[in-house]
N, C-alpha and C positions, 0 to 999 in steps of 0.2 A: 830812422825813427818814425812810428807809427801819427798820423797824427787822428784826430779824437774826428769819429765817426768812418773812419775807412776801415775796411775788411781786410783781413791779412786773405788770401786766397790761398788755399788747400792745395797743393802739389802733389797727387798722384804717387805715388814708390814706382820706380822705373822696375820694367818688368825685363830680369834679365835672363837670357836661356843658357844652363850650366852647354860646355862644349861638348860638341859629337864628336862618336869616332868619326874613323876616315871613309867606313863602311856607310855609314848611316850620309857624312856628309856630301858623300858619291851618288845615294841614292837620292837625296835632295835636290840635286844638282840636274839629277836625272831627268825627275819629273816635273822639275820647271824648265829643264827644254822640250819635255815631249808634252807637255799641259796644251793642247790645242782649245782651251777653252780659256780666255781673257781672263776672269775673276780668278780661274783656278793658278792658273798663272801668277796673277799678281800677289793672289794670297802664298804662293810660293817663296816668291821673291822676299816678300816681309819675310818669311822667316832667314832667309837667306843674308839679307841686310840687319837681322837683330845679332847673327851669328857673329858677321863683322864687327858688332857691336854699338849699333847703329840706337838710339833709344824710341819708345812707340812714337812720341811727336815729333822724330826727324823721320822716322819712317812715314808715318802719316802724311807728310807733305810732299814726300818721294812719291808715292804711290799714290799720291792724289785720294786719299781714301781717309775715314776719320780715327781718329785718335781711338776712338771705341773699340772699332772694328781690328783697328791693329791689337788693340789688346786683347779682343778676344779669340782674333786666331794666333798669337802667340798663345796663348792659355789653352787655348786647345789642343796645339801641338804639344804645350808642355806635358797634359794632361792625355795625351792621345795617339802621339804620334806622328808619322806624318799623314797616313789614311785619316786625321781625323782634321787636315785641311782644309780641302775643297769645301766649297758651300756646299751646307744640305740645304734641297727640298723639302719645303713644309709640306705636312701630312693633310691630306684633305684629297676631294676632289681632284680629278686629274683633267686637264682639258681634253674638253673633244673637238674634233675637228668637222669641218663642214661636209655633209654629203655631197656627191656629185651630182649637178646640177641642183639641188638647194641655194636661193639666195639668198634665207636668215637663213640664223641656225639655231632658230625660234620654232620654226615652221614647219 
């Protein structure tokens, strides 16, 4: 029973990923052991732990990563595939690097 001035808190719809083939789940599998890049990896793995049927806020605490982000690279992949994983790079500027013998890289 609710009592008077408390908020019922909003619960999310768990976001569930219909099953792969065997093909697609091989390739999954793939490239979260060949992912030599930490984030890309982990973001692997979520999909890999939503497969088993894992829901975004037990995944989130697996993966040390927030509940957000688990949703939205679930959503992505829903929507994407597995190429649409990996983090992208924001569009902008590209870092430069310092010349040699330069000590800013002001100067």
């Amino acid at each position: 029973m609710w009592k008077v001035g408390e908020r019922k808190e909003e619960v999310p719809a768990p976001i569930t990923l219909p099953p792969v083939d065997e093909q697609r789940e091989s390739e999954l599998h793939q490239r979260y052991e060949e992912a030599t890049d930490a984030e890309a990896r982990a973001r692997y793995q979520m999909i890999v732990l939503a497969q088993l049927g894992h829901t975004a806020p037990h995944i989130a605490r697996l993966v040390l990563r927030s509940e957000d982000t688990v949703a939205r690279v679930l959503n992505r992949f829903e929507a994407g595939g597995l190429d649409a994983v990996p983090r992208r790079t924001s569009p902008g500027a590209s870092v430069r690097s310092r010349q040699p013998g330069k000590t800013s890289c002001y100067g």
